[in-house]
N, C-alpha and C positions, 0 to 999 in steps of 0.2 A: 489627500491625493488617493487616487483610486489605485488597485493593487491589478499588475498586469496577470490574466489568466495563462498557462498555456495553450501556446497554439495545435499541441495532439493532447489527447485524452484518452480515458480506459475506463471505463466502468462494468465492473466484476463481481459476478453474484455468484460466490462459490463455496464451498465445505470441503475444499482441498486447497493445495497453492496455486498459485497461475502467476502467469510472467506480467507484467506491464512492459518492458523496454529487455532485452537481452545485455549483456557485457559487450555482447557482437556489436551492435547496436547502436551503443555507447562510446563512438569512435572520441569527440573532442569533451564530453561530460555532456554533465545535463544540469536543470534547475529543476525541481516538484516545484508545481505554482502554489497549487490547491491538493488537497487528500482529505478527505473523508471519508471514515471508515462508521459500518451500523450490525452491529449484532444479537441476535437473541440468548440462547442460550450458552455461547460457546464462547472463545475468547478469539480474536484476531490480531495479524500484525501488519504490516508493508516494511519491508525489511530491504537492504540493498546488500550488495557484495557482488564477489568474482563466482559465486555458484548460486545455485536455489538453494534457498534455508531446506532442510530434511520436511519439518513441519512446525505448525504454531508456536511452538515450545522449547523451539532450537535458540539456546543464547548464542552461537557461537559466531550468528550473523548480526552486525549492525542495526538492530530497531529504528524506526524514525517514527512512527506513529503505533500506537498498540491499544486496544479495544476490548475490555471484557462487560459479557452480558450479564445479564441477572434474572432475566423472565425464561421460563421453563418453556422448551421446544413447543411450536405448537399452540402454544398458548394464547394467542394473539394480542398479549402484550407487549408496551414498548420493552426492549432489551437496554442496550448502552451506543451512544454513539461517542466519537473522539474527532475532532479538527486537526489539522497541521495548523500551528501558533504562525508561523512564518514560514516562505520559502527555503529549500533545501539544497545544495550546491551537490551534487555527485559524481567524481571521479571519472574519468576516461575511465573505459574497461569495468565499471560495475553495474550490473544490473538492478531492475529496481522489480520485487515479487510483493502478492501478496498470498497471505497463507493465512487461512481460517479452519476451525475446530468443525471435525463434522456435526453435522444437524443443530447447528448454531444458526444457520440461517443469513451468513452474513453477505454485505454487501460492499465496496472500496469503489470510490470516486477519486478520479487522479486527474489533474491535467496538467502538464511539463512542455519541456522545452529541451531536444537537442543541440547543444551547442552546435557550431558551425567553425570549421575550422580558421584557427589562429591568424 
């Protein structure tokens, strides 16, 4: 049986964090369909909660997928990539970021689903 995709997506090519979905946002929950994260040099994550993670390296938020590279910035080798194994259920009220290592070069592919109220 084929696996249902989300109907919004994100796709993010950053060396800082960036939002996918706000808490705001996130009125009834959500499902992550699909994530895919790719980096080179640096390490990534897609993390969810009630704030933005600080940066890559913050434990103190929820991880759901996490990414580290191994090819040297620049270098136009493959880095690391990481799959979501299964969908992901997330909470009314939490956001869903992704936050990558500077000049890692990385990239995050999401596609989700706001729930609809009750």
């Amino acid at each position: 049986m084929a696996e249902q995709i989300g109907a919004k997506f994100k796709s993010v090519a950053t060396n800082y964090t960036d939002v996918i979905f706000t808490p705001a946002q996130n009125v009834n929950g959500a499902v992550i369909r699909t994530a895919t994260m790719h980096i080179g040099s640096s390490y990534g994550i897609l993390t969810t909660g009630a704030t933005a993670p600080n940066d890559y390296y913050d434990v103190s938020k929820p991880v759901i997928l996490s990414v580290r590279g191994t090819a040297p910035a620049g270098s136009g080798f493959p880095g690391a990539s990481a799959t979501l194994p299964f969908q992901v259920t997330i909470p009314a009220g939490q956001g869903l970021w992704v936050a990558m290592g500077q000049g890692g070069g990385g990239q995050a592919y999401v596609t989700y689903d706001l729930l609809p109220a009750a």
